[in-house]
Every structure is written in structure tokens, then in C-alpha cells.
NUFI-396049 format. One record per atom (N, C-alpha, C): residue in three letters; x, y, z. Coordinates in steps of 0.2 Angstrom, whole numbers, plus 5000, padded with zeros to 4 digits. Layout:
<recs>
ALAXYZ ...
</recs>
This chain:
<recs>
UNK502050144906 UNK502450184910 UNK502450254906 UNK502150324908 UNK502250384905 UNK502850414908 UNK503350394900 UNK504150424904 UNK503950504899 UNK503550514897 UNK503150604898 UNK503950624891 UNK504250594888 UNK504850614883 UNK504950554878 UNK505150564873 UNK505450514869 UNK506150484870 UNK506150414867 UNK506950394869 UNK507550454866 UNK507150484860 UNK507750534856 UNK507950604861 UNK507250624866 UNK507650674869 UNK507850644875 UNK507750584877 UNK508150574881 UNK508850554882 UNK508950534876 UNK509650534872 UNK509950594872 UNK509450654869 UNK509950724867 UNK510050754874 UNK509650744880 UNK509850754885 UNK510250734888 UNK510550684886 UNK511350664890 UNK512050714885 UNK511550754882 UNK512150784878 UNK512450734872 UNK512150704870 UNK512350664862 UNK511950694859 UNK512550724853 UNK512250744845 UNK512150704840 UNK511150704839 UNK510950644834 UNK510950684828 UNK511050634823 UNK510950644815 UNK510350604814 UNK510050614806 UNK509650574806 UNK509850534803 UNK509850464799 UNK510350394794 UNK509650364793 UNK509250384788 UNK508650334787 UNK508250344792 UNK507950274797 UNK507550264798 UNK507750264807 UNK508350294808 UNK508750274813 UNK509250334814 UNK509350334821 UNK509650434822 UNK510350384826 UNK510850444822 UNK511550414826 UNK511650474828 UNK512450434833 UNK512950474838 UNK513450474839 UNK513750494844 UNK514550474848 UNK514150434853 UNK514550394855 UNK514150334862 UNK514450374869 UNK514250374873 UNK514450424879 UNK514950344881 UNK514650304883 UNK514850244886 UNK515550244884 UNK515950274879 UNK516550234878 UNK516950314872 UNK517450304871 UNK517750354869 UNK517650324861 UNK517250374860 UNK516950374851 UNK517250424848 UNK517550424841 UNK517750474837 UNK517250464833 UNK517050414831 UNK516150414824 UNK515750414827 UNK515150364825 UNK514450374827 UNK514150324829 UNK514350294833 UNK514250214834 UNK513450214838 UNK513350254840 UNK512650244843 UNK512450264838 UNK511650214838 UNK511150184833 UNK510550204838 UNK510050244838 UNK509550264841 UNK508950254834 UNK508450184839 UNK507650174834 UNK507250194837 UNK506950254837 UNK506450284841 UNK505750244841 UNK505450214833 UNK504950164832 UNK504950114835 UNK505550074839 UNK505650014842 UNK505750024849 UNK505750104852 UNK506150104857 UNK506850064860 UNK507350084854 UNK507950044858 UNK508550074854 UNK509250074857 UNK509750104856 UNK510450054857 UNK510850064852 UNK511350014851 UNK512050044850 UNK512650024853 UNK512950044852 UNK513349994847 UNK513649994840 UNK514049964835 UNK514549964837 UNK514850004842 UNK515750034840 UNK515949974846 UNK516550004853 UNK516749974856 UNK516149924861 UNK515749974864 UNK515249944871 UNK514849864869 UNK514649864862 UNK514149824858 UNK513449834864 UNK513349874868 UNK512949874873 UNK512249904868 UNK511649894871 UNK510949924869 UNK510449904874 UNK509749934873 UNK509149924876 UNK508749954874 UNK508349984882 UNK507949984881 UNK507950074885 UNK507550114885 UNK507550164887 UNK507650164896 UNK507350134899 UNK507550114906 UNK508250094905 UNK508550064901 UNK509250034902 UNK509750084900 UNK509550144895 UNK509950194894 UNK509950224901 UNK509450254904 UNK509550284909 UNK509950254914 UNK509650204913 UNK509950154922 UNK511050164919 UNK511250154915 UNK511750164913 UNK511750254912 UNK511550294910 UNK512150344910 UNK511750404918 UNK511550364919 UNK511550374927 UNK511750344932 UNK511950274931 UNK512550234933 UNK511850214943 UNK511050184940 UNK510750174944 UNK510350114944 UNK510050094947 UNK509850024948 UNK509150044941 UNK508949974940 UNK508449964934 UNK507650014936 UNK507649994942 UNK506950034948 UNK506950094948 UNK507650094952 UNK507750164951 UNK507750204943 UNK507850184940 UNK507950234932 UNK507250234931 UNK506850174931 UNK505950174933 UNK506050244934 UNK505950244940 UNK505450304946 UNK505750374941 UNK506450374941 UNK506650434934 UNK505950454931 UNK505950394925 UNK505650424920 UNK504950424923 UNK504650394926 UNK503950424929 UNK503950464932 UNK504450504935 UNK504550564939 UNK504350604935 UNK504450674940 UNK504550754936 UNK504950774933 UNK505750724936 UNK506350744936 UNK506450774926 UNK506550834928 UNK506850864920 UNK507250834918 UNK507250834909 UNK507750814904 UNK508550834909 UNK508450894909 UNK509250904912 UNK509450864917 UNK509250834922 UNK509550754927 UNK509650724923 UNK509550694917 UNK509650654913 UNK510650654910 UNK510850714912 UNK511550714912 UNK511950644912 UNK512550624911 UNK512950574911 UNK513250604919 UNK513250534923 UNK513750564928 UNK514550554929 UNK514750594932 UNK515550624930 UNK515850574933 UNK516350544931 UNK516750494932 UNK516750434932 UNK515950414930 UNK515850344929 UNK515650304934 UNK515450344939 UNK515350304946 UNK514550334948 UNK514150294955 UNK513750324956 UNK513650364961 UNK512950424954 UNK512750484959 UNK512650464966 UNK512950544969 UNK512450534975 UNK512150584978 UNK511850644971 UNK511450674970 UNK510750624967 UNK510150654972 UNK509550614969 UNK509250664963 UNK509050644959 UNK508750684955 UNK507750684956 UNK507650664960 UNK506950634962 UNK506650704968 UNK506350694967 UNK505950774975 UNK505750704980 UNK506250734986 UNK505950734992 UNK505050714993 UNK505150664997 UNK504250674999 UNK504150705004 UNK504650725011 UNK504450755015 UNK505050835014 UNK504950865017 UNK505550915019 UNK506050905026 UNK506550905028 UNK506850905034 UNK506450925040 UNK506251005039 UNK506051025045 UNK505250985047 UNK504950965042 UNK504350955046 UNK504250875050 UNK503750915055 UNK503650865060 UNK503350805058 UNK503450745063 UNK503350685063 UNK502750655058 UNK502150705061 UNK501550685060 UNK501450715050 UNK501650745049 UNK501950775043 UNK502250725040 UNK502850705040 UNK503250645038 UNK502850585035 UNK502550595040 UNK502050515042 UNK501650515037 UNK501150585035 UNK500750585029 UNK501150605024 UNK501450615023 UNK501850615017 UNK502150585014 UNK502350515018 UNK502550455015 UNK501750405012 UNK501550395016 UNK500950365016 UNK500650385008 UNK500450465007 UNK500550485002 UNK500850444995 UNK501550464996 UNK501750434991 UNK501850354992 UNK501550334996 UNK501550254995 UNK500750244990 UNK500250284993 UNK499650294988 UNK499950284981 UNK500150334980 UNK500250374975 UNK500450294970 UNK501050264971 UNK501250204972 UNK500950144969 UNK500450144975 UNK499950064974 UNK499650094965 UNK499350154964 UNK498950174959 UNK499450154955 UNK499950154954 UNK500350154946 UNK500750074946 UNK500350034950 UNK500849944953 UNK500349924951 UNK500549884945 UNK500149834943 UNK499849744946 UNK500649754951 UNK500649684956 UNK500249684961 UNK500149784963 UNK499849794970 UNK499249784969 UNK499049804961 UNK498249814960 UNK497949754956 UNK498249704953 UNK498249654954 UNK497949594961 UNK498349614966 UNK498249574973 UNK497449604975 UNK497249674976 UNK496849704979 UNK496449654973 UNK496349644966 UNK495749614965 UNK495749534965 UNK496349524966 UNK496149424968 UNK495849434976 UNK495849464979 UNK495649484986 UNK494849534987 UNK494649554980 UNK494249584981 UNK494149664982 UNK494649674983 UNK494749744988 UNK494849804984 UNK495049794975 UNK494749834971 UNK494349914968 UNK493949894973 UNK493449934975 UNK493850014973 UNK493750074967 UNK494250124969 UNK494050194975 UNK493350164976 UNK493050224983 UNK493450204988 UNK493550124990 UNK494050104995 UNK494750114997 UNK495050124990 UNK495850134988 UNK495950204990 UNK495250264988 UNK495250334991 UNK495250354995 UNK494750304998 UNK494350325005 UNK495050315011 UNK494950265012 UNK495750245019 UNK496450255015 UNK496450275011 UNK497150305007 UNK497550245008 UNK497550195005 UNK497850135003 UNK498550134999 UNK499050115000 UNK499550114997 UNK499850054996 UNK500650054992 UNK501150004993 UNK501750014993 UNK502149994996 UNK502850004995 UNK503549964991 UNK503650004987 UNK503949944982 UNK504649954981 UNK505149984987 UNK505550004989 UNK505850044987 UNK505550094985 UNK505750164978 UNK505950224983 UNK505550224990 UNK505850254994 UNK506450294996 UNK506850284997 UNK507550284996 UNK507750334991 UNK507650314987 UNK507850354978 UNK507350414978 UNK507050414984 UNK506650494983 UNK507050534990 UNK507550524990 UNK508150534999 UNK508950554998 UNK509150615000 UNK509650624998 UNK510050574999 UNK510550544998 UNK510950484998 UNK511350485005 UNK511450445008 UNK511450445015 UNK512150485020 UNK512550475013 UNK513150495015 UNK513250585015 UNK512550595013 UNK512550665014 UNK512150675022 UNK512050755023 UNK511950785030 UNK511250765029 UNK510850775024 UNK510250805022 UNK509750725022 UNK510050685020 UNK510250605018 UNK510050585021 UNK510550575029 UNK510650555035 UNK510050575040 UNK509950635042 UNK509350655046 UNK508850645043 UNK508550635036 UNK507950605035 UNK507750545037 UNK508450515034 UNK508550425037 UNK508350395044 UNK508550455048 UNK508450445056 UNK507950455056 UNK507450525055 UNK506850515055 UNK506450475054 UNK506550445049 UNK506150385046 UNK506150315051 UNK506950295053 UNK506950255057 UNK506550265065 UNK506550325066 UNK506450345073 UNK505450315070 UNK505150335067 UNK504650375064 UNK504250265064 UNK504650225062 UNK504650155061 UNK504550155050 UNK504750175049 UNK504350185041 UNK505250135038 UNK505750175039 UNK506350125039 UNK506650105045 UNK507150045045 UNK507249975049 UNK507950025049 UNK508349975056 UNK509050005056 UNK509349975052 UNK509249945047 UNK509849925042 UNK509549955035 UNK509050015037 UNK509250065029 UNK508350055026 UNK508349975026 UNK507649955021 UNK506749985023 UNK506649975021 UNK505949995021 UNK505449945023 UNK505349975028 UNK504949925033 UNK504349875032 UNK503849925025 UNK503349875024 UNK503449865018 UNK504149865016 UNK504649855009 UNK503849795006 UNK503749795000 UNK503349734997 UNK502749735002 UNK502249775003 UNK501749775008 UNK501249825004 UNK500549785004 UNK499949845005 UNK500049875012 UNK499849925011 UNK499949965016 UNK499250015017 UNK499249985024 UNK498450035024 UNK498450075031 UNK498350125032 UNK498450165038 UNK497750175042 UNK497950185047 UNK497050205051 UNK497350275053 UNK496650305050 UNK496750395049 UNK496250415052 UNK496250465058 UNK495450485061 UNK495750575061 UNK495250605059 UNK495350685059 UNK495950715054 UNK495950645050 UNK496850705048 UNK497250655049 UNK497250625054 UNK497950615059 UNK498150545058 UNK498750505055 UNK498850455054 UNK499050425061 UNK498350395064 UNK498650335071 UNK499250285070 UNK499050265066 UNK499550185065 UNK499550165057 UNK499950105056 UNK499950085049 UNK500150015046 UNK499849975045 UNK500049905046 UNK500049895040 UNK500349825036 UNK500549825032 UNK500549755029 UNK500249735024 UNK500349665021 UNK500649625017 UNK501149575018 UNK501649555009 UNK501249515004 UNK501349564998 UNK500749524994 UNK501249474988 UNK501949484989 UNK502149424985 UNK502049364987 UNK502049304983 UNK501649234984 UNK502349204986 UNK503049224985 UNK503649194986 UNK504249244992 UNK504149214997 UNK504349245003 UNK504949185005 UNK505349225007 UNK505849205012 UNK505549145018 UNK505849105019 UNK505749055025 UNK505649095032 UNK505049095037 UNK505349135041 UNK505049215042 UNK504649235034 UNK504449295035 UNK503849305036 UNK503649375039 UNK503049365043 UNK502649395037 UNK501849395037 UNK501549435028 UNK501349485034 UNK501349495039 UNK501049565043 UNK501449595046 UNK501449655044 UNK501949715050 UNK501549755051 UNK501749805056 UNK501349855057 UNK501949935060 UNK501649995063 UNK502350035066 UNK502449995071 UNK502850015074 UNK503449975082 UNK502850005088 UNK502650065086 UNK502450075091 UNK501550045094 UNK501350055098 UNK500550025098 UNK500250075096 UNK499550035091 UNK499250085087 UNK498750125094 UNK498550185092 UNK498250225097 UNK497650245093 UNK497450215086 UNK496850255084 UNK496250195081 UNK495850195081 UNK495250125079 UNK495150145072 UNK495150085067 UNK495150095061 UNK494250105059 UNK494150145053 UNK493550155051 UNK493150195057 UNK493450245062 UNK493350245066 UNK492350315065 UNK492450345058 UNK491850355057 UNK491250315057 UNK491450265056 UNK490750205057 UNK490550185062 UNK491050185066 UNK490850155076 UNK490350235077 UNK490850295077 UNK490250365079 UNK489650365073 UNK489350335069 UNK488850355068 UNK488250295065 UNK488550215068 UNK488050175067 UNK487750135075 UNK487150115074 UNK487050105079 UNK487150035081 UNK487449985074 UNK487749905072 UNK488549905071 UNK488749875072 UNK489449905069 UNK489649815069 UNK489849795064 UNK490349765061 UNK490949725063 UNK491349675067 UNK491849705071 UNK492449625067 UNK492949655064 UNK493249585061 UNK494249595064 UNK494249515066 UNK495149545067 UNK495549565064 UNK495549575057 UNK495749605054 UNK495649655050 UNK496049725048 UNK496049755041 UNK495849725036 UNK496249705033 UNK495949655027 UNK495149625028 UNK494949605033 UNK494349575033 UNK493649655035 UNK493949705038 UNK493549765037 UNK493549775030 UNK494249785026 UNK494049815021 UNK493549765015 UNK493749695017 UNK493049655013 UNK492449665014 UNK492149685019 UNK491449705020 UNK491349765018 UNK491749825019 UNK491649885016 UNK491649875009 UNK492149875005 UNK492149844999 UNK491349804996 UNK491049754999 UNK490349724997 UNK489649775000 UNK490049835003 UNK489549895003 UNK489249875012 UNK489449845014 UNK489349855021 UNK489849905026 UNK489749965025 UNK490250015029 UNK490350025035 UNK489749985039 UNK489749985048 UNK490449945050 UNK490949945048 UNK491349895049 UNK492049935054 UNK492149885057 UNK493049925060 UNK493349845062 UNK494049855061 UNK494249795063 UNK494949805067 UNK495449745068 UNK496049745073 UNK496549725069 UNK497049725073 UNK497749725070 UNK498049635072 UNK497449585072 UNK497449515074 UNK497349505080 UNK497649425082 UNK497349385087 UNK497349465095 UNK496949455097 UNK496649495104 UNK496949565102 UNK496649595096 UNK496849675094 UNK496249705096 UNK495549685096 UNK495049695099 UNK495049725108 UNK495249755111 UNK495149775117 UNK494749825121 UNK494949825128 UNK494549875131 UNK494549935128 UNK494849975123 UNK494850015121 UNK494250045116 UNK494249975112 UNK493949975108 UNK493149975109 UNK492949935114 UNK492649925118 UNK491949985120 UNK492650025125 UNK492550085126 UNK492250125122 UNK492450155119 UNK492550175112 UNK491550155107 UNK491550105108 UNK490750085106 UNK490450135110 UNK490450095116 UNK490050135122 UNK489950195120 UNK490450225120 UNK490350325120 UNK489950345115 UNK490050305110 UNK489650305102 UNK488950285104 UNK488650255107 UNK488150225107 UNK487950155102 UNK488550125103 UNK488450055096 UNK487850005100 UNK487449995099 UNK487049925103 UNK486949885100 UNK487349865096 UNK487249765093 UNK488049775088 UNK488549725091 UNK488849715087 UNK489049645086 UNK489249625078 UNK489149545075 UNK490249555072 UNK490149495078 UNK490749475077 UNK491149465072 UNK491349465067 UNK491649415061 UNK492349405060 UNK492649355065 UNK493049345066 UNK493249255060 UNK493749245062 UNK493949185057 UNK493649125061 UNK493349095056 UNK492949005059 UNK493648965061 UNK493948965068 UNK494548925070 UNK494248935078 UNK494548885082 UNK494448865087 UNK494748925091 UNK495348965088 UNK495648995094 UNK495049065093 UNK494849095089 UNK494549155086 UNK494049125086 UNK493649075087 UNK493049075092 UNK492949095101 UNK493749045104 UNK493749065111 UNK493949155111 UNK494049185105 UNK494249235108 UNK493549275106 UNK493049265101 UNK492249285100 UNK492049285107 UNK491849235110 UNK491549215114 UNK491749275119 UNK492649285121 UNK492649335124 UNK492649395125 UNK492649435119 UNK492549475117 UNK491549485117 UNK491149445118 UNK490349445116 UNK490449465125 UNK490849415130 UNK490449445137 UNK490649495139 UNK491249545137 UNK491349585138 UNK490849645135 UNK490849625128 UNK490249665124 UNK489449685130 UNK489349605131 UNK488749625134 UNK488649655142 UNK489249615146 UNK489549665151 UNK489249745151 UNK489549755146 UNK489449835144 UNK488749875141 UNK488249825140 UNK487449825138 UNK487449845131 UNK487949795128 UNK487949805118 UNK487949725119 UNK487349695111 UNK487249655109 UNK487749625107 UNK487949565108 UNK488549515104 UNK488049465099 UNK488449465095 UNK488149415089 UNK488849395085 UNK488749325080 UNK489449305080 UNK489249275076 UNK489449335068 UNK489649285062 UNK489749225059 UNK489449175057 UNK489949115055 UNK490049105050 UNK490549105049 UNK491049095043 UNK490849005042 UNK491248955035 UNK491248895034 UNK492048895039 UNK491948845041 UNK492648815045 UNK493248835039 UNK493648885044 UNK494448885044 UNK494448935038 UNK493848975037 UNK493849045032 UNK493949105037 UNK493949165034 UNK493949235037 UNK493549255032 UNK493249315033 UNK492949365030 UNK493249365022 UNK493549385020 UNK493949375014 UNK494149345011 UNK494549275016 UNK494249215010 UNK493449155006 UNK492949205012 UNK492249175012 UNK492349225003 UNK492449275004 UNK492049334998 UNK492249334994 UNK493049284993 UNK493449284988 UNK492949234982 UNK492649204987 UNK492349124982 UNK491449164981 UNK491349184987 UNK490549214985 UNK490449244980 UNK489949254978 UNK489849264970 UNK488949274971 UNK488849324971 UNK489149404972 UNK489249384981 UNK489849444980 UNK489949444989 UNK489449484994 UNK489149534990 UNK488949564997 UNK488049514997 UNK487849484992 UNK487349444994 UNK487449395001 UNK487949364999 UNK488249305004 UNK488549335010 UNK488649395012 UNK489149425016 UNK488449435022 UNK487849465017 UNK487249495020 UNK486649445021 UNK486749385021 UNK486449315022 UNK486749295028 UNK487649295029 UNK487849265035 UNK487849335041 UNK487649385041 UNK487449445045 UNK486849435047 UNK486349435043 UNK485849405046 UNK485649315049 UNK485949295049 UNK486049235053 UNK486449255058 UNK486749285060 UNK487249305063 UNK487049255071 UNK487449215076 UNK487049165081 UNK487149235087 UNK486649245090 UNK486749265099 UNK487249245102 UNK487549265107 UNK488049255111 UNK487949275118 UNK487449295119 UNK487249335125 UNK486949275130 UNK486749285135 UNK486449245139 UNK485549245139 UNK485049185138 UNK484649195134 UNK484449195128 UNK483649195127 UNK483549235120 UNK483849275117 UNK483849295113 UNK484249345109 UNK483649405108 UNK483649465110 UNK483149515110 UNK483349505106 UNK482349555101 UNK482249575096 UNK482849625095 UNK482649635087 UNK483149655082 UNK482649705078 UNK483249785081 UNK482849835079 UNK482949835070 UNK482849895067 UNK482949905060 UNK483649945061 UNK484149915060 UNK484849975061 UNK485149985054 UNK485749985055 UNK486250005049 UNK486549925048 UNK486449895051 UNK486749835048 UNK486949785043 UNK486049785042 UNK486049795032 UNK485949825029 UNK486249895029 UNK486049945024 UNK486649965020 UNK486549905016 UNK487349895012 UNK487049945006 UNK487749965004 UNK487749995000 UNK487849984995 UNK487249964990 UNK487249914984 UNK488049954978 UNK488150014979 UNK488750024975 UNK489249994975 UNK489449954980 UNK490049924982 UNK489949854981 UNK489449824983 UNK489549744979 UNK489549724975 
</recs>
């Protein structure tokens, strides 16, 4: 963690006057009505003690989270922040601010669409400095850092909030709304993909939608690992791929586009789960000119019947259907978590890919299909 200061000036900026005693700088303890020096500050060990009344000490995190009277997180986000030495003040009375010391990610006055990427932003911003988030992305594979830039990948680790004036303010308040209008916060305050990779689908600029994954391994009884906004997504993800390949890719999930993009096959777009693939999407090929697309949906009975129907509507429309096969009761990403190397195995089961259409399977031109991009596997 770059807290960008020493424990001693963050000491001197609560306003304690240090001397030096050896090896070790004292003080008056702010915590407690001092006439001598009872605070003991070891800059070499990073830790601070009080002798006198409190017997309290820690750790730089712990001094803050105390004379800012703020949760352990929150006193985090402090010191990684911008926030100057001068926040660092002791707060008046002994109770908690409800002055943020932190910048806003968005401003009041801007629009929705605005918000939107500026949350999103800082959830980026976020995943890059989470060891847990970036962690999960490589048991998953999805490590990839052209990936994490490219679809602007984030996470949300409930820090949110402590970047918001406090609610009980005017400024507070109508950010909150906006958020909750906006789906980003719940009506009871929390953050909606609270514990979630968070990955958006973004065409021209413009955040369509934003779905969301829970990557802790210890969940609540009950809890769902997917969310997404409240409203229906309006934009196709990876939607450059569908406009400029003549193969495209097509998996029910995020997660399972971004495993293929990640082993270098970037003809990929996927859904928001079971029957997210529709007419829209469909559609959407056609205008592109897509003519063959290989389904990679999960090896399961249900997401077979829903292959097969999604391939007669495909060919309805005068585009190739072909259909993946995974080993029974895999998805794309847990096939490539075990592959080894994955884009070899990815790019064996594409070309085995079985027909689905009625008939021989017309020949197979030379497309974009497998023209993976060896940087990525």
C-alpha cells in the first residue's frame, strides 16, 4: 500500500509535537488528556504506542482509523488516496466525521451516462490495486493485462461510499439517489456489486449495461454469485468483434467470452446467462455480415436444448451454426482453467466444432476463427 507519507508525518499532522528519545520519537497522545509524552512513535517498525492512560498502539492504518474516528477500510482508502496531510486532523468531539476527506468520483450535476463511467472508472481503478480481485482473475485465467484494459474490468470492494458525502448531508443524499436510481446502490445504502468483478459492456463510449460476479469463496446461504443493473442490458458485449469478423464466437456467458479473448481468440461475444442470446443479438450478426457462428455454450442438457435453439434460428437467418463441445458439465472457463496451454485446447475444440444445421456441413471457408492471437495464450 503506497500511503505516499511516513507514519511520523502522519503523526505530525494530527497536530502531535514529536521529539526525538533514541531510536523512537515521542509525544502528547491526542487519544487521551496527556500532560507528558506518552506516545512512543517507531517509524523503522511502523508502529505507535501509547504508555500513558489509552495503553492503545498499532499500526499506521490503526492510527488513522482512530483519529479519524473511521472504519479499518476506510482509513485504507485515506492513505491510498490523495487526501493531504491536513485531513489527517483529529476529529472534534470524539465522534464520527461526516466530512469525507476523499474526492467524489462523480460531480452532482453530471448526467446519468457520466456517473455511470465514473463509477465504473473507479471500480477499475479498484480491481488494479486488490490483491483478492487479481488473485481470482488468475485462478480463472483472465489475468490477461490487454483484457483488464481493454473491457475496462473492475471490482467493488465497498469503498464506494467513503468517496460520497455522508448521507446526512444535501450533497450526500442526491448522490445516493442517483446511484440508487442509476442501479449501482440498493435501497438500503449498499453497493450493489458490493464483492463482485465487475465488468461492463461498453460500445462507442457508452456504458450499455454492467454485470457483476462474487469472487469470495464464502457466501451467505442464498446468495446469488451474478448480478447485473435492474434494468435490461441494451448493448451486445465485445460488440467490435461481431462488426468485423466474418466467425464470431458466441458463449452464455461473460466470463466464458472473456476466457477465449484472454487465449487470443477475440471473435467472441457472449450473454448475460441462460436464453441471454436473443433476437437481438441475432439480428445484430445479420447486419454485420457474421456467416458461421460456434456456439460455446456449457456441456449440460439444458444449454444444449437451448444450443440447438439458438443454431435453427442462426440458420433461419442464412448464418452457419456449429456447437462447441465442451467435456460434460464444463463451460469454457472451466475447460481452460485445466487446459494447459489453453488457447491450443480452446483452438482444437473450435475446430471440431459439430454442425447443427440440416445436412452436410458446407465447406469451411478460411475466416477469422482461428486466427488467435498468439499474444494472449
Amino acid at each position: 500500500m503506497d500511503t505516499k507519507h511516513s507514519l511520523l508525518q502522519w503523526v505530525e499532522a494530527a497536530g502531535v509535537e514529536l521529539r526525538r528519545d533514541g531510536t523512537a520519537w515521542t509525544g502528547a497522545c491526542p487519544f487521551h488528556e496527556d500532560t507528558g509524552r506518552s506516545l512512543l512513535v517507531d517509524p523503522e517498525k511502523n508502529h505507535w504506542q501509547c504508555d500513558g492512560e489509552c495503553q492503545i498502539g498499532g499500526s499506521l492504518v490503526d492510527w488513522v482509523a482512530r483519529i479519524k474516528h473511521v472504519s479499518m477500510t476506510h482509513a485504507q482508502e485515506l492513505l491510498c488516496s490523495e487526501a493531504p496531510l491536513s485531513a489527517m486532523r483529529p476529529v472534534e468531539g470524539g465522534g464520527a466525521t461526516t466530512v469525507r476527506s476523499l474526492t467524489a468520483p462523480f460531480a452532482l450535476g453530471d448526467d446519468d451516462q457520466t456517473v455511470l463511467q465514473q463509477v465504473i472508472g473507479y471500480y477499475h481503478e479498484t480491481l488494479k490495486q486488490s490483491p483478492a480481485a487479481l488473485a481470482y482473475l488468475r485462478e480463472r485465467r483472465l489475468d490477461h493485462p490487454d483484457c483488464i484494459a481493454h473491457f475496462k474490468l473492475g471490482f467493488s470492494n465497498r469503498t464506494l461510499g467513503y468517496r460520497l458525502p455522508a448521507k446526512n448531508r444535501k450533497a450526500g443524499a442526491a448522490m445516493r439517489g442517483r446511484l440508487q436510481r442509476i442501479g449501482i446502490l440498493r435501497s438500503n445504502g449498499h453497493e450493489h456489486f458490493r464483492g463482485s468483478l465487475v465488468i461492463p459492456t461498453v460500445n462507442q463510449g457508452r456504458i450499455e449495461h454492467v454485470y457483476g460476479r462474487k469472487i469470495a469463496g464464502k457466501l451467505r446461504p442464498g446468495t446469488s454469485l451474478h448480478c447485473q443493473l435492474p434494468h435490461p442490458p441494451t448493448g451486445l458485449f465485445n460488440l467490435e468483434a461481431i462488426k468485423t469478423s466474418d466467425e464470431l464466437i458466441v458463449c452464455q456467458s461473460l466470463i466464458d467470452a472473456l476466457t477465449f479473448w484472454c487465449a487470443g481468440y477475440r471473435n467472441v461475444t457472449g450473454g448475460y446467462g441462460f436464453n441471454a442470446i436473443d433476437e437481438t443479438h441475432v439480428s445484430t450478426y445479420v447486419q454485420y455480415g457474421v456467416k458461421r457462428v460456434s456456439i460455446a455454450f456449457t456441456a449440460t442438457p439444458e444449454a444444449d436444448t437451448e444450443a440447438r435453439q439458438l443454431a435453427e434460428h442462426l440458420v433461419a437467418r442464412g448464418i452457419d451454426a456449429y456447437r462447441i463441445e465442451f467435456p460434460r458439465g464444463l463451460d469454457a472457463n472451466a475447460f481452460a482453467v485445466q487446459a494447459k496451454p489453453p488457447h491450443k485446447h480452446l483452438g482444437r475444440l473450435i475446430r471440431q466444432a459439430a454442425w447443427l444445421g440440416k445436412g452436410n456441413a458446407p465447406l469451411r471457408e478460411t475466416g477469422t476463427g482461428l486466427d488467435v492471437d498468439t499474444e494472449g495464450g
